[in-house]
C-alpha positions in Angstrom: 70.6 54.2 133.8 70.4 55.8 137.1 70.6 59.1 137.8 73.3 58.5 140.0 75.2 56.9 137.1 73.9 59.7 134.5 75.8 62.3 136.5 78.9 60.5 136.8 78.8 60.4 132.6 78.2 63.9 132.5 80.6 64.6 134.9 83.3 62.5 133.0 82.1 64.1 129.8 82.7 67.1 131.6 86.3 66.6 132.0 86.9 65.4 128.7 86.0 68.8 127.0 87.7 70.0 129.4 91.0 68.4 128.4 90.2 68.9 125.0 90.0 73.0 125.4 93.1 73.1 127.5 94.7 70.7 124.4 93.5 73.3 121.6 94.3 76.2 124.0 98.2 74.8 124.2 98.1 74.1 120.9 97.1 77.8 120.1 99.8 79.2 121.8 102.6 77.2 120.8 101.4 77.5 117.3 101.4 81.6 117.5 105.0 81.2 119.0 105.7 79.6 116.4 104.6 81.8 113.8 106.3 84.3 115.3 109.3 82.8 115.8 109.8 81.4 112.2 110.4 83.5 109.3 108.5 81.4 107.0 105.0 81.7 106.1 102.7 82.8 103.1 103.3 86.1 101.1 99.6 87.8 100.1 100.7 90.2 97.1 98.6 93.0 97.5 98.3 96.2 94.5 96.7 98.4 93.1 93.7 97.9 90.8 93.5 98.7 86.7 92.2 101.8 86.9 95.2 103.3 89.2 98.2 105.6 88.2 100.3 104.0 90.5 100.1 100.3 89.3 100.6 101.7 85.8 104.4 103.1 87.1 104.5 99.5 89.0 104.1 97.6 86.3 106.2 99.4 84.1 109.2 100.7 86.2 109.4 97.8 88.6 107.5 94.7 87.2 109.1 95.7 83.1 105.8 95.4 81.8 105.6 91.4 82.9 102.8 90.3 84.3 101.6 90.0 87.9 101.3 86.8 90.3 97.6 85.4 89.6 97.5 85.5 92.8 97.6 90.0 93.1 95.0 91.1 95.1 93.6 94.2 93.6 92.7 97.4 96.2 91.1 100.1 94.7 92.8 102.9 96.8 96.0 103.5 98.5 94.1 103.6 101.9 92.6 99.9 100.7 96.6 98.6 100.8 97.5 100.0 103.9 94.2 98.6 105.4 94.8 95.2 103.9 98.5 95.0 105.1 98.0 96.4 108.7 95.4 93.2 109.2 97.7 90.7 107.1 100.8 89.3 108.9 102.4 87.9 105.5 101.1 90.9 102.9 103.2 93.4 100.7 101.7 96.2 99.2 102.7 99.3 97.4 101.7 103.4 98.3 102.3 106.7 97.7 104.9 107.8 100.1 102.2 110.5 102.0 100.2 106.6 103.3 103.1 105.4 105.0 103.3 106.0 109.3 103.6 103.2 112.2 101.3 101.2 111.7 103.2 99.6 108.7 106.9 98.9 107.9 108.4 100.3 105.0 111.3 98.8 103.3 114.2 100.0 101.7 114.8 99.3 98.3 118.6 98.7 97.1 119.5 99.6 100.7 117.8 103.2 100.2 114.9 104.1 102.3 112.1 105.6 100.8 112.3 109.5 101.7 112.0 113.1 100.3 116.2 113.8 100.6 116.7 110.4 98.4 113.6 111.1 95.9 114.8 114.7 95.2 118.5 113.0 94.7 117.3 110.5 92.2 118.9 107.4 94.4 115.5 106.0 95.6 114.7 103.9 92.6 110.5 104.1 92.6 110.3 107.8 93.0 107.6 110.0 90.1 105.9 113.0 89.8 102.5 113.7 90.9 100.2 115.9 88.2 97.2 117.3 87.3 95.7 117.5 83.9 93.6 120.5 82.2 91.9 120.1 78.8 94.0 122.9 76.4 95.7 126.0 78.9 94.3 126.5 82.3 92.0 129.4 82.9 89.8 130.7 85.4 89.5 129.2 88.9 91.2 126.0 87.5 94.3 128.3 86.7 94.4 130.1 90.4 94.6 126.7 92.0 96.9 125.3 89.9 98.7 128.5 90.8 98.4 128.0 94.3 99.0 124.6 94.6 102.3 125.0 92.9 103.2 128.0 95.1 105.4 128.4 98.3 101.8 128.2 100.1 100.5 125.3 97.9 103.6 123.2 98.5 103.6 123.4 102.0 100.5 121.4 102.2 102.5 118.7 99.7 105.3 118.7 102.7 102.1 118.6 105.4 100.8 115.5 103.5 104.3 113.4 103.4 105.0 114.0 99.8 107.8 115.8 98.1 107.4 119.7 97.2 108.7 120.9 93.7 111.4 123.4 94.1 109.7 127.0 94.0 110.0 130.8 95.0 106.9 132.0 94.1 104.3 132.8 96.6 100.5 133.3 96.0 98.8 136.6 96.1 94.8 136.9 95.7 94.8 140.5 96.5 92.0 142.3 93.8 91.0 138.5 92.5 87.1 137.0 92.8 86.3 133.5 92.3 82.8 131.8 92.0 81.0 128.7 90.7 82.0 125.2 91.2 85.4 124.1 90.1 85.4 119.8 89.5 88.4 117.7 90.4 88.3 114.4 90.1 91.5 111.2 89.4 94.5 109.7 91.5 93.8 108.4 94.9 97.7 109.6 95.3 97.0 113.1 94.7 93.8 113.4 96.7 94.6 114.2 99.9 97.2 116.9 98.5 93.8 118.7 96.8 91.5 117.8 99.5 93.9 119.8 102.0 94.3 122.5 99.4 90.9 123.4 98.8 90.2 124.1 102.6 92.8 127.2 102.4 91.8 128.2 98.5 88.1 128.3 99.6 88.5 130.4 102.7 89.9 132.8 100.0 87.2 133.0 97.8 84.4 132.0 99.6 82.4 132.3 96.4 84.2 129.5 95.2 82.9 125.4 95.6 85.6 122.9 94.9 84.4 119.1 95.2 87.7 116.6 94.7 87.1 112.7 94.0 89.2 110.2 94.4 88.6 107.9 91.2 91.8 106.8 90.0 94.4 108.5 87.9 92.9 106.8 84.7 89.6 108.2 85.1 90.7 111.7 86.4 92.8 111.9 82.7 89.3 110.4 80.9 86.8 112.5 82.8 88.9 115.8 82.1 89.3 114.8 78.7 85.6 114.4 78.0 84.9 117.9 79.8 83.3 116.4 82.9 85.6 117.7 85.2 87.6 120.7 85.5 91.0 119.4 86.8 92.1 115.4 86.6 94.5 114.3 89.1 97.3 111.3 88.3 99.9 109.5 89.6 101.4 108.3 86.1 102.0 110.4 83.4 99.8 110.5 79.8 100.0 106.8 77.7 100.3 107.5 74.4 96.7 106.3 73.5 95.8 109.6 75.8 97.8 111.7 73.3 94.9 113.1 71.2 92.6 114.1 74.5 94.5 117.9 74.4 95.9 117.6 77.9 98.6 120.4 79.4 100.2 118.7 82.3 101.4 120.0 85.9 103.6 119.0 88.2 102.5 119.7 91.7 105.1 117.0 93.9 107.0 114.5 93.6 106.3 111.1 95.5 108.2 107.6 96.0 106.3 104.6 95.6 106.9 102.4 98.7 106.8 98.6 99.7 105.1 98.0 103.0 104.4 95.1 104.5 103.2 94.1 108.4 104.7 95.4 111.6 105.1 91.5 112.4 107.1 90.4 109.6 110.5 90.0 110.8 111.8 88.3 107.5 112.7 91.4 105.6 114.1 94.8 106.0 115.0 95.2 101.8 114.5 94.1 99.2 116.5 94.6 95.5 114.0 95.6 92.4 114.5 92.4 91.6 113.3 90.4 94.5 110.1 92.7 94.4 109.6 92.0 90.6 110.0 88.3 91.8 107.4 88.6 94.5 104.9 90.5 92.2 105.1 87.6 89.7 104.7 84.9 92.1 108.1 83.5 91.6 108.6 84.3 95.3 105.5 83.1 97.0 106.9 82.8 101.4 108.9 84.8 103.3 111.0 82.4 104.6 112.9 82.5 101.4 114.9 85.4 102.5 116.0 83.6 106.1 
């Protein structure tokens, strides 16, 4: 073969990639256009993982102790979800009420959105208290900040952090009081950012003091606290009776809804009824264009 005629096969070659790209390219958009022009496409069931407070009131208050899809993707943090659902078009996923902002779209739940007015009402149907566990009374520095948290000041920081403040009067006062050591907090993922704010003020006053706060997971804030390895546990759920005989005394620091989120994108839903998330969470309900 020439060289004359090896060009001209290149150059046809050429052309026919060409044509190819601009085939896939067309192809790419009208496909995207399509996706988000139909309401239909797969749902990715996204929850919390065993070890969480907040898939323990899922599964008991919405799912009725039933089981979940074999196809629930487990996260092992609230920040986890909203990650997972911001960079899925067809997830749903569940959080405390302080992870939800813009860059998701929460849905209403038997028509009632998911805010403080309708949690302290009682209409919001996923709504619990957030707590902290001690093992027998509180004392020392684990009884100040319990204090505080559940003060005027304290609850301040719950409203700062998008949860739900207990109803209170009493303020805080640290006049004549010293603090020192290392107070241990460790449990809910929920609850974290509520402590993590808190200790900031409660350190600046008693500087003496170190607080450390882990994120864990409400089930192994209530075991670590129970075995004495840390000072304060924090959950999302209340004790199971198998937790009974660790000596616990409870606190209520907020209260918090639990709220369905799903993509920005997905124009299929708005609500959906207990039911319809139950049916989702089993897999009964697998793409969204079911509710067109």
């Amino acid at each position: 073969m020439s060289s004359i005629e090896q060009k001209r096969e290149q150059k046809k070659l050429q052309q026919l990639m060409i044509g190819l790209i601009s085939i896939i390219v067309i192809f790419s958009i009208l496909g995207s256009g399509c996706i988000q022009s139909q309401k239909g496409f797969p749902i990715v069931v996204v929850g919390r993982d065993s070890a969480s407070g907040s898939r323990e009131f899922f599964w008991e208050y919405v799912m009725t102790k039933d089981n979940f899809s074999v196809f629930y993707l487990e996260k092992n943090s609230n920040g986890g979800i909203y990650q997972t659902v911001t960079q899925t078009p067809g997830a749903i996923g569940y959080v405390g009420l302080g992870y939800v902002d813009s860059g998701v779209k929460a849905l209403t739940i038997n028509n009632i959105a998911a805010n403080p007015a309708n949690v302290l009402s009682g209409t919001y149907p996923i709504a619990r208290n957030l707590y902290v566990f001690t093992k027998g009374n509180a004392t020392g520095a684990a009884k100040e900040f319990i204090t505080f948290i559940q003060s005027t000041e304290g609850q301040v920081i719950v409203q700062e952090e998008g949860f739900v403040p207990i109803p209170t009067t009493e303020t805080y006062n640290s006049t004549g009081k010293s603090l020192s050591g290392i107070l241990s907090i460790g449990g809910s993922t929920t609850v974290f950012p509520i402590l993590e704010k808190a200790k900031e003020t409660f350190m600046i006053l008693y500087p003496g003091l170190q607080i450390t706060v882990s994120s864990t997971g409400s089930g192994a804030g209530i075991t670590a606290v129970g075995a004495g390895t840390v000072d304060i546990g924090m959950s999302s759920r209340d004790l199971k009776s198998s937790e009974s005989n660790l000596e616990l005394v409870k606190y209520t620091i907020a209260s918090d809804a639990i709220v369905l989120i799903v993509n920005p994108e997905n124009t299929s839903v708005d609500n959906l009824s207990l039911a319809q998330v139950k049916a989702i969470y089993k897999g009964e309900i697998t793409n969204w264009n079911e509710f067109s």
